[in-house]
Residue, then its C-alpha position, 0 to 999 in steps of 0.5 A: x500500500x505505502x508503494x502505491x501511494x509513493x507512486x502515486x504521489x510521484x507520478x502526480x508530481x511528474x504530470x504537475x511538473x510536465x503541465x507546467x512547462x511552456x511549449x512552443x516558441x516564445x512570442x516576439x518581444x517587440x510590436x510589428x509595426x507597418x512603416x515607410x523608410x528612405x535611406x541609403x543601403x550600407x554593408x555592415x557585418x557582412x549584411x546589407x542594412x539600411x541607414x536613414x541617418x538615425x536608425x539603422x534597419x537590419x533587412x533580411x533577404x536582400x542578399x539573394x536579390x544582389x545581381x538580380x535587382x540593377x542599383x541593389x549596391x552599396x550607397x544606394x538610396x532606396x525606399x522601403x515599406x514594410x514590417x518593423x520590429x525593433x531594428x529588422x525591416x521586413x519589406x513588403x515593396x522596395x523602390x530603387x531607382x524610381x523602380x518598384x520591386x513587390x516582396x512576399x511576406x510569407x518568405x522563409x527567415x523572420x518571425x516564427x514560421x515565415x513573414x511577421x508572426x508566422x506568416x506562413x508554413x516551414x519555408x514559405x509553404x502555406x500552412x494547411x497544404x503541400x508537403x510535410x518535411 
């Protein structure tokens, strides 16, 4: 009888334990916000950020566009709207060079599951469909 009682109490001790831990990722920290920035493009720490004089934007992606977007270089004055949390700018559209260039936010690389708080499923396949990986 004392051993099932021990184990009892035990096992209900592991289940209490179990319950009360947090799963999944934690929630961003910082609000999205939707914003409008002109700048200059700058490299710093081998990124490609994005300087307005008193804030510089981490912008994620743009890196795979270098080559492929005519004017995407160093000193480059660009504007961009798009998502901001803290100091990362996701872009929703970027002009440069009075050229408009339209970017998805279900892309794989900022927030949980793709765009700004989880747009979309792992690596930009839409949730609910395509393949499981």
């Amino acid at each position: 009888m004392k051993k099932f009682v021990l184990s009892a109490v035990i096992a209900l001790l592991a289940i209490g334990t179990v319950s009360a831990q947090g799963w999944g990722r934690a929630p961003l920290t910082d609000p999205v916000e939707t914003v409008r920035v002109e700048g200059t493009l700058q490299m710093q720490n081998g990124c490609i950020v994005l300087s307005t004089g008193n804030v510089v934007y981490f912008v994620p992606g743009l890196m795979r566009y270098i080559g492929f977007i005519d004017g995407l270089r160093e000193g480059a004055r660009v504007s961009a709207e798009g998502f901001a949390s803290g100091n990362r700018l996701q872009p929703t559209k970027l002009t440069i060079a009075g050229r408009e260039y339209e970017f998805s936010t279900n892309t794989p690389g900022w927030g949980p599951m793709g765009g700004p708080r989880g747009g979309g499923g792992r690596m930009g396949v839409p949730r609910g469909g395509g393949r499981r990986w």
